[in-house]
TIVO-548045 format. One line per field, with one value per residue (C-alpha): residue number from 1; x negated, y negated, z negated; residue in three letters. Coordinates in nm, 4 decimals. Each point is the difference from the previous one (the first is absolute). Last residue first. Example, Ala and Ser with C-alpha at 12.3 -4.5 7.8 and 13.67 -1.06 7.14 Angstrom:
<pts>
pos	(2, 1)
u	(-1.3670, 0.1370)
v	(0.1060, 0.3440)
w	(-0.7140, -0.0660)
code	(SER, ALA)
</pts>
This chain:
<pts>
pos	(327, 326, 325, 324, 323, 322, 321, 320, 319, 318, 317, 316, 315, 314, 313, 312, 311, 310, 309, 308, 307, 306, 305, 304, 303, 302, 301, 300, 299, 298, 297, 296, 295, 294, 293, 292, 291, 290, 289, 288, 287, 286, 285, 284, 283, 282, 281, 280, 279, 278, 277, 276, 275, 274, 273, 272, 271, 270, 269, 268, 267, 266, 265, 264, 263, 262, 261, 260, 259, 258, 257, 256, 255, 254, 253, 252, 251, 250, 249, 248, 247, 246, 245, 244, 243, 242, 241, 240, 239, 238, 237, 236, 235, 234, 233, 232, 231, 230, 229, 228, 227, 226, 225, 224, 223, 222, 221, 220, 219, 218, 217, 216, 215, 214, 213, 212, 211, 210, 209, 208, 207, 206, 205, 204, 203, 202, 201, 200, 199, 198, 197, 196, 195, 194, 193, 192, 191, 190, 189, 188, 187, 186, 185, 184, 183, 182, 181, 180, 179, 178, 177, 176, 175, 174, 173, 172, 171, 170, 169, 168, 167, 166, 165, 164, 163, 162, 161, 160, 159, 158, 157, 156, 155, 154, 153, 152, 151, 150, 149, 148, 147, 146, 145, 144, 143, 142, 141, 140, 139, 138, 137, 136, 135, 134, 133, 132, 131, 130, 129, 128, 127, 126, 125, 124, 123, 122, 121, 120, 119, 118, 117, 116, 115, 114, 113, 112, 111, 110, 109, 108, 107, 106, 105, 104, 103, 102, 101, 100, 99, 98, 97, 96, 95, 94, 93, 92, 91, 90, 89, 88, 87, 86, 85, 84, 83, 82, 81, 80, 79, 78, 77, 76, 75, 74, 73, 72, 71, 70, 69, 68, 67, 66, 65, 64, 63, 62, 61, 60, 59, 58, 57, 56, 55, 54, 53, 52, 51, 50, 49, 48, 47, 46, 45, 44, 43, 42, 41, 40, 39, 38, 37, 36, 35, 34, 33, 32, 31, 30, 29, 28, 27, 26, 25, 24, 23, 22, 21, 20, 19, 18, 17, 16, 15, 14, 13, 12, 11, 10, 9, 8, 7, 6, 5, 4, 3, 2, 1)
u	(1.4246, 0.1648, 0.0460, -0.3137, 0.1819, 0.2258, -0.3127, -0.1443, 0.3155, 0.0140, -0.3617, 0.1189, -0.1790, -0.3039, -0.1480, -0.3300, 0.1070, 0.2622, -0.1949, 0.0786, 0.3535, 0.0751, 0.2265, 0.3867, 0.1273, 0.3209, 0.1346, 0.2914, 0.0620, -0.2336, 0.1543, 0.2452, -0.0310, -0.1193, 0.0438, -0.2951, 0.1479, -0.2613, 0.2567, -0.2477, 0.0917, -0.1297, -0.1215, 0.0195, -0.1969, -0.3286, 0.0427, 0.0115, 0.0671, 0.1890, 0.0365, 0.2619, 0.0463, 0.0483, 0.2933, 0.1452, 0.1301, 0.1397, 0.1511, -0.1750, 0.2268, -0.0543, -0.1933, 0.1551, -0.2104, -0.3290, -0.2679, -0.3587, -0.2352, -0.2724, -0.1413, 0.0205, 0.1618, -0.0053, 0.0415, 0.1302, -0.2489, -0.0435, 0.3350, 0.1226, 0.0089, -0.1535, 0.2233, -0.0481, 0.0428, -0.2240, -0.2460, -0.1548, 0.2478, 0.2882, 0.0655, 0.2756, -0.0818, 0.3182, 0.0214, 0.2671, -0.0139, 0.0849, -0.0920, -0.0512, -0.0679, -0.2840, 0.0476, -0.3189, 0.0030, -0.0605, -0.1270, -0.3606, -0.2334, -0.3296, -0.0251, 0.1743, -0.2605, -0.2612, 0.2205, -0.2539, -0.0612, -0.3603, 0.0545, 0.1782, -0.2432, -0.2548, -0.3339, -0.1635, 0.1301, -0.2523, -0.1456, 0.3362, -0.0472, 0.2053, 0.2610, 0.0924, 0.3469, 0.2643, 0.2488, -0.0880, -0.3841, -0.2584, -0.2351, -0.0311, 0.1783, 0.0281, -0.4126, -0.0511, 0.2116, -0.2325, -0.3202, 0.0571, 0.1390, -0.4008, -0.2046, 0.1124, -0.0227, -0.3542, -0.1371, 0.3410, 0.0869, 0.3902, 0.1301, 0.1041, 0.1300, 0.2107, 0.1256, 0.1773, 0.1707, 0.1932, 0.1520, 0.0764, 0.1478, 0.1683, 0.1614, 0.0631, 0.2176, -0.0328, -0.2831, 0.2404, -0.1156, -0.1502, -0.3074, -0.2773, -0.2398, -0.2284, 0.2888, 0.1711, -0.3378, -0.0619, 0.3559, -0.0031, -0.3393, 0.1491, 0.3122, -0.2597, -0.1524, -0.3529, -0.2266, -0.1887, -0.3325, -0.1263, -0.2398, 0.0186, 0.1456, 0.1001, 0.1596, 0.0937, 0.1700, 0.1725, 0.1225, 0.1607, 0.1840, 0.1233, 0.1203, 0.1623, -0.1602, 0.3065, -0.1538, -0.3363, 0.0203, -0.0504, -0.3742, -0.0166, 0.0937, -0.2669, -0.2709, -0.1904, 0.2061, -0.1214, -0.1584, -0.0035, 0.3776, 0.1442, -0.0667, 0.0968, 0.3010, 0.0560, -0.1305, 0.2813, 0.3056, -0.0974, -0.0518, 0.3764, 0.1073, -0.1234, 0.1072, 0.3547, 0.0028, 0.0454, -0.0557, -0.3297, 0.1784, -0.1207, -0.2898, -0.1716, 0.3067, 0.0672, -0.3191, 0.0090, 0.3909, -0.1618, -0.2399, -0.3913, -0.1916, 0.0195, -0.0662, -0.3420, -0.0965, 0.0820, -0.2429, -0.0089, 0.3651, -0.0205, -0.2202, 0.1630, 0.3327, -0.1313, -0.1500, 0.2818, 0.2429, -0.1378, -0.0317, 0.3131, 0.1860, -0.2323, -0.0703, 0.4094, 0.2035, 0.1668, -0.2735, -0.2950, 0.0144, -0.0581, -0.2866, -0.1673, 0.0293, -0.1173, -0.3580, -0.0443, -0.0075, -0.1407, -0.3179, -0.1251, 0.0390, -0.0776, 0.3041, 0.2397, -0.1061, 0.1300, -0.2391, 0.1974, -0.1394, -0.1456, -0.3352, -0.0092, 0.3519, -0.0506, -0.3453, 0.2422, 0.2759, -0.2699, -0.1686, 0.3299, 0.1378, -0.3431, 0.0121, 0.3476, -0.0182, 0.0034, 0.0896)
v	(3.1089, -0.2831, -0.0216, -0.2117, -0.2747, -0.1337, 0.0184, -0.2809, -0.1638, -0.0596, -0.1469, -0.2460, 0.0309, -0.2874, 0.1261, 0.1276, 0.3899, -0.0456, 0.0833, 0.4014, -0.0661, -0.2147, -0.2504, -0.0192, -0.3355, -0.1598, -0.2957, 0.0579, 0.3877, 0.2158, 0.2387, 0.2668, 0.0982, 0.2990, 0.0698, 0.1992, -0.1111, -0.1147, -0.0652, -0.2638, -0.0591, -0.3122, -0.1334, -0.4075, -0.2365, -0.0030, 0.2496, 0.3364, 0.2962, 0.3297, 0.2723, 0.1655, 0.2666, 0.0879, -0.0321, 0.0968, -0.1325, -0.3622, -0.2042, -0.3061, -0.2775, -0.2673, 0.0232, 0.0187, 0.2727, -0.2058, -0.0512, 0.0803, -0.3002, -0.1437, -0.3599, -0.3278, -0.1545, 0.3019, -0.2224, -0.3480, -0.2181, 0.0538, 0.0154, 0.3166, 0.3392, 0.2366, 0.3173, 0.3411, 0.2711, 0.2801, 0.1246, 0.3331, 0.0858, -0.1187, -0.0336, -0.1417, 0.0105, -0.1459, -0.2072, 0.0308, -0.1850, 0.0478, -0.2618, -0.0156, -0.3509, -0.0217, -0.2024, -0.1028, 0.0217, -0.3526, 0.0737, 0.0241, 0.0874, 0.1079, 0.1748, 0.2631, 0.3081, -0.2338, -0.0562, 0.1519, -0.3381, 0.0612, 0.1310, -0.3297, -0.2131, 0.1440, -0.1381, 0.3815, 0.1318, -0.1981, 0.2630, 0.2061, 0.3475, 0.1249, -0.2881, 0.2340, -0.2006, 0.2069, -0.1577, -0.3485, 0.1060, -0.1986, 0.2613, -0.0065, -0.2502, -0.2783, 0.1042, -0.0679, -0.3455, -0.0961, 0.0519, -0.1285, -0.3292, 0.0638, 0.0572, -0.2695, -0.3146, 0.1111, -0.2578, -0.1396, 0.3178, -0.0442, 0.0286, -0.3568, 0.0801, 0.2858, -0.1707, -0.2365, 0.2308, 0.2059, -0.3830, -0.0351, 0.3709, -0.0561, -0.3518, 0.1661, 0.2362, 0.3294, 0.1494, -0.0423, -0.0909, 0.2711, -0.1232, 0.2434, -0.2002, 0.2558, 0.1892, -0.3204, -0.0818, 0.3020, 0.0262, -0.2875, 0.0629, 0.3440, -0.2360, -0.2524, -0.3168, -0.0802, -0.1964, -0.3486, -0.0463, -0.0287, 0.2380, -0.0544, 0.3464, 0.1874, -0.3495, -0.1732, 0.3638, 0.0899, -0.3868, -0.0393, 0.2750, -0.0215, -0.3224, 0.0729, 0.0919, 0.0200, -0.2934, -0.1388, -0.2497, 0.1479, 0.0403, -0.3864, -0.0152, 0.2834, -0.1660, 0.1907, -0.0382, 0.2975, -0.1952, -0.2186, -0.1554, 0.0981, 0.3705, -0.0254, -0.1111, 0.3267, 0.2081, -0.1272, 0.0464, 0.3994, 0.0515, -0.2065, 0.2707, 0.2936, -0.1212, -0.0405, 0.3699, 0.1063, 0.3849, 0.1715, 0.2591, -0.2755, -0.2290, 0.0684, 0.0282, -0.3707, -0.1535, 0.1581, -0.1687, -0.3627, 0.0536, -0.0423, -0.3614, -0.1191, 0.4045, -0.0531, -0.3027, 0.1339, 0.2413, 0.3657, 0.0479, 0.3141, 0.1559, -0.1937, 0.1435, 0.3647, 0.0155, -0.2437, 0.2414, 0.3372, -0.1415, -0.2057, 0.3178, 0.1136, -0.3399, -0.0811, -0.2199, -0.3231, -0.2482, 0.1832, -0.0367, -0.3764, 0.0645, 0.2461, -0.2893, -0.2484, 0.2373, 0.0510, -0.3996, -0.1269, 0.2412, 0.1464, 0.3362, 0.3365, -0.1134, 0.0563, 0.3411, 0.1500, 0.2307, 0.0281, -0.1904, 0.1885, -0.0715, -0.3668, -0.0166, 0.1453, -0.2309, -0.3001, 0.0781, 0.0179, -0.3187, -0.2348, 0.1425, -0.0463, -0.3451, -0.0091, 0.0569, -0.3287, -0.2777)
w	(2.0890, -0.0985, -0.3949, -0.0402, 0.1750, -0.2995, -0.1982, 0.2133, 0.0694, -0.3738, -0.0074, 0.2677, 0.3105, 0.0464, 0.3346, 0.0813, -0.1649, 0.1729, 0.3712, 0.0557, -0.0892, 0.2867, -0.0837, 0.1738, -0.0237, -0.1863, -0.0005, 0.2648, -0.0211, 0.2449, 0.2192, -0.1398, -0.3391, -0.1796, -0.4145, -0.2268, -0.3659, -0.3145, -0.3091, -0.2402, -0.3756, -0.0773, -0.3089, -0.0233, -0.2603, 0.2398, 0.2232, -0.0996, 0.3012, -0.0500, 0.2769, 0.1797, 0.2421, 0.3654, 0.0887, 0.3207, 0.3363, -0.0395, 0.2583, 0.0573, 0.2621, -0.2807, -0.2816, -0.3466, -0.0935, -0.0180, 0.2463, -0.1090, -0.1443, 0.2219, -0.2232, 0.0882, -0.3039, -0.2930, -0.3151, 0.2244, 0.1115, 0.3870, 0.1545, 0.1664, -0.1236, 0.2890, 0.1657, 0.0358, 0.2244, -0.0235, 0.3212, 0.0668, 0.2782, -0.1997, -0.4134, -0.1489, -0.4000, -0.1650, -0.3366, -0.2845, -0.2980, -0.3737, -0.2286, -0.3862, -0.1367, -0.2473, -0.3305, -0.2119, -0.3504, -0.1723, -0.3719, 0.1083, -0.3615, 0.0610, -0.2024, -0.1893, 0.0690, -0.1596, -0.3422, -0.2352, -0.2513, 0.0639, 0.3459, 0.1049, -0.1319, 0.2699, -0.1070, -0.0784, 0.2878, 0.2101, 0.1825, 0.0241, 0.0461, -0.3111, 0.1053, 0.2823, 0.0563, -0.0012, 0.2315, 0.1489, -0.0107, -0.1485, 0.1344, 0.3566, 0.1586, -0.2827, -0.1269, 0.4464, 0.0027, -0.3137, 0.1302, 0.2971, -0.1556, -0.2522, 0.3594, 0.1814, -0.2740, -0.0831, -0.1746, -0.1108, -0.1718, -0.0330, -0.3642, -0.0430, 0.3605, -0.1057, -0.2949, 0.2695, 0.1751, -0.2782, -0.0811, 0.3664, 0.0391, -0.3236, 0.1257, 0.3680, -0.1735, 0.1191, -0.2053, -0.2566, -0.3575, -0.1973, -0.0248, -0.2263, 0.1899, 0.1295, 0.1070, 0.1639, 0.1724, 0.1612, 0.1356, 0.1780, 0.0743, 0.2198, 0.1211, 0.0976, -0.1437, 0.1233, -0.1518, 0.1497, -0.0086, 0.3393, 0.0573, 0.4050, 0.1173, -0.2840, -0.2086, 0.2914, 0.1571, -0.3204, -0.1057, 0.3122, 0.0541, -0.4070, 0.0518, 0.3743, 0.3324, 0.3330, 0.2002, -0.1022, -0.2945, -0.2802, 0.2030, 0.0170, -0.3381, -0.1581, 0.2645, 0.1836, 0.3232, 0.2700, 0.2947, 0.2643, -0.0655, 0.2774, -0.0560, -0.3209, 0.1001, 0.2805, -0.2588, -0.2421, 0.2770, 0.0584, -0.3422, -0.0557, 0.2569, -0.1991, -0.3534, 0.2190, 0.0460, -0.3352, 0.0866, 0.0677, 0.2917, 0.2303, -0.0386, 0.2913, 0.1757, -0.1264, 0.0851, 0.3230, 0.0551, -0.1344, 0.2786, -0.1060, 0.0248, -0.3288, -0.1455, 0.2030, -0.1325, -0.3375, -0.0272, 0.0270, 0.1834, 0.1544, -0.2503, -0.2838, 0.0502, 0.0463, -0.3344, -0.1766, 0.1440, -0.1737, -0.2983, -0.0732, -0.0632, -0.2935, -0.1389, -0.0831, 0.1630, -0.1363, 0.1340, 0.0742, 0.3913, -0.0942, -0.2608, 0.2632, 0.2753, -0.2189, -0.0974, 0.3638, 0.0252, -0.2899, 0.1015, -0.3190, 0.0769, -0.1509, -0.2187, 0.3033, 0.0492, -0.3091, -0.2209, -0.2865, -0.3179, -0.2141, -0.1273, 0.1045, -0.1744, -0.2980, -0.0863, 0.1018, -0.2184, -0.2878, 0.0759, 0.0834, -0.3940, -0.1835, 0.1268, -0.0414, -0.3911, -0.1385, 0.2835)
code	(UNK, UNK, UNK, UNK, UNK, UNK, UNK, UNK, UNK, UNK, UNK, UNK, UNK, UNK, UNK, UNK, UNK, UNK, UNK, UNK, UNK, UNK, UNK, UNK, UNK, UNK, UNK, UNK, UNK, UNK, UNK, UNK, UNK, UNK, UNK, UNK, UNK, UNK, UNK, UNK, UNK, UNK, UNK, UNK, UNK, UNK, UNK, UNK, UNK, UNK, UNK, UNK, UNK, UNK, UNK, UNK, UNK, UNK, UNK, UNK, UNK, UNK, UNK, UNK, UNK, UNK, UNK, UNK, UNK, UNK, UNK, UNK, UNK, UNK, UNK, UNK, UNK, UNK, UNK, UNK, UNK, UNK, UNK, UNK, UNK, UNK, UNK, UNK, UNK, UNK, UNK, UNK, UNK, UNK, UNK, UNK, UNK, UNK, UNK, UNK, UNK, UNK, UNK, UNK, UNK, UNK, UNK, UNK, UNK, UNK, UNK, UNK, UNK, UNK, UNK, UNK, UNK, UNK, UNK, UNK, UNK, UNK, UNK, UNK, UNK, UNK, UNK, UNK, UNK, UNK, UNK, UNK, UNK, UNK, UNK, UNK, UNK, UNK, UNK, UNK, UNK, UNK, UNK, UNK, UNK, UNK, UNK, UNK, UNK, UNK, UNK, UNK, UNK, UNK, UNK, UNK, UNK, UNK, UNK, UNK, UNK, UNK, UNK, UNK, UNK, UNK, UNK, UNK, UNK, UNK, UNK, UNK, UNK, UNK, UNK, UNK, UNK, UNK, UNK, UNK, UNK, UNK, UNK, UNK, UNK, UNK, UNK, UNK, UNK, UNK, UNK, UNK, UNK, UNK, UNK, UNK, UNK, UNK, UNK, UNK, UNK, UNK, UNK, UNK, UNK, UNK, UNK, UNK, UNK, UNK, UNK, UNK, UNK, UNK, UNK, UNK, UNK, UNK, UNK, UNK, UNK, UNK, UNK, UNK, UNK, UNK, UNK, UNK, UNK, UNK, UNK, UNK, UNK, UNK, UNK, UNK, UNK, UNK, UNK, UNK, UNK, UNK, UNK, UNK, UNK, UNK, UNK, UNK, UNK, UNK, UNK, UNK, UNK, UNK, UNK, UNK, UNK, UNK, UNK, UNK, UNK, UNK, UNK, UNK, UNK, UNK, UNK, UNK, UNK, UNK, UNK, UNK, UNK, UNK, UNK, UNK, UNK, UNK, UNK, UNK, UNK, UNK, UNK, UNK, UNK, UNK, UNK, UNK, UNK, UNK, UNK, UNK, UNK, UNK, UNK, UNK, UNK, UNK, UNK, UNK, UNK, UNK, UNK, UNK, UNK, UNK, UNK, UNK, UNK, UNK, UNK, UNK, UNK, UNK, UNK, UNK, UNK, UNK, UNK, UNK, UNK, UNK, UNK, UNK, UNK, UNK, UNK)
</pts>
């Protein structure tokens, strides 16, 4: 097509001089490269860091993920949110395991547990040049300023129709580089609010800044709705050890992981509080009451954990803050 040859060239010149300096793109190893695209999903870079470093030192291949305990996995992965991305890790590694070898294939990879479209497409086109482009929220809203589209980003037709120009765009001789390209312009300069078209390398093809309606797109008429919830948790404390108890089941949000006891527990008389905190999850913000209480023996489902040792166990982040009011 007219222009996109000029377009692929100049976004790629940006990129190889300033691209962040990201450890998964030193890589080219499907499997490092899946993990990052899995912790990736609705979090940003700068809190997926720090995990994805220690992650992949533990678990550097995924023989050795296959043969780790779910509860590892999970306190590995603890404090990163989304913990079903963690388990459905924990399931893939154990397939690919089976299967000799990381698929190479854009199917067979669409078809490991918990890795949609856009999963796919990222870690066949990165790992194995397969040309195939990847839609995000940051292309997303690439694509609707290049395109002048007002439609809403929320409608699976836009997202479809926004989806399909970016593969007549897509480099297919270097599939990896030009979706990398593209997720790093939506991050760092095609911003949602005031986008720095100044320092855009392709500025010049962006419809939107012609007709000056960048700081209106994308369009996404559906506003989400968070519930507000207040909940009370208490921090019981003896010789060194907290009482807690584990969810049960194994597929549930927070299955299997160390949570504190909540007010409602039986026999637990209350002694003091000792603050509150907030805590987002998903479409819910909580307003957390932290109380010091005693009780007498140990309540039926409950256990008393050493605090020296959670740091090996998958706590729930808001036991974690919870706990950072004992002294």
């Amino acid at each position: 097509m007219p222009g996109y040859s000029s377009f692929r060239r100049r976004l790629r010149e940006w990129y190889e001089s300033s691209r962040r300096p990201l450890p998964w793109r030193e890589t080219e190893d499907p499997y490092l490269i899946w993990v990052s695209e899995i912790m990736l999903q609705q979090t940003r870079v700068a809190a997926v860091l720090p995990y994805y470093g220690r992650f992949v030192k533990r678990f550097p291949d995924a023989g050795t993920l296959a043969q780790a305990d779910e509860q590892e996995v999970l306190a590995m992965w603890s404090g990163l949110g989304y913990y079903r991305r963690a388990r459905n890790l924990h399931r893939g590694a154990r397939q690919i395991a089976a299967q000799g070898g990381f698929p190479s294939e854009y199917e067979a990879i669409r078809a490991l547990p918990g890795v949609g479209e856009y999963t796919a497409a990222a870690i066949a086109s990165i790992a194995f040049g397969l040309p195939h482009a990847v839609v995000d929220g940051n292309v997303l809203r690439v694509m609707a300023r290049l395109e002048n589209d007002g439609g809403d980003v929320g409608s699976s037709a836009v997202r479809r129709r926004l989806g399909e120009e970016a593969a007549r765009r897509l480099d297919r001789s270097a599939p990896g580089t030009f979706n990398q390209a593209m997720m790093e312009l939506g991050a760092t300069i095609c911003l949602p609010r005031n986008p720095r078209c100044g320092e855009c390398p392709v500025a010049k093809f962006r419809k939107a800044r012609l007709a000056g309606s960048q700081n209106q797109l994308p369009v996404k008429l559906r506003r989400e709705v968070r519930a507000k919830v207040r909940e009370k948790i208490l921090l019981i404390v003896r010789d060194g050890k907290v009482l807690m108890q584990r969810r049960g089941g194994s597929e549930g949000r927070l299955a299997g992981f160390w949570e504190l006891p909540g007010a409602d527990l039986p026999g637990a008389r209350i002694v003091s509080k000792l603050g509150e905190f907030r805590h987002a999850i998903t479409r819910h913000d909580y307003t957390v009451e932290v109380y010091s209480a005693k009780v007498k023996g140990t309540p039926p489902g409950y256990f008393w954990a050493a605090l020296s040792t959670l740091c090996k166990f998958p706590v729930t982040s808001i036991a974690k803050k919870a706990m950072r009011w004992y002294q």
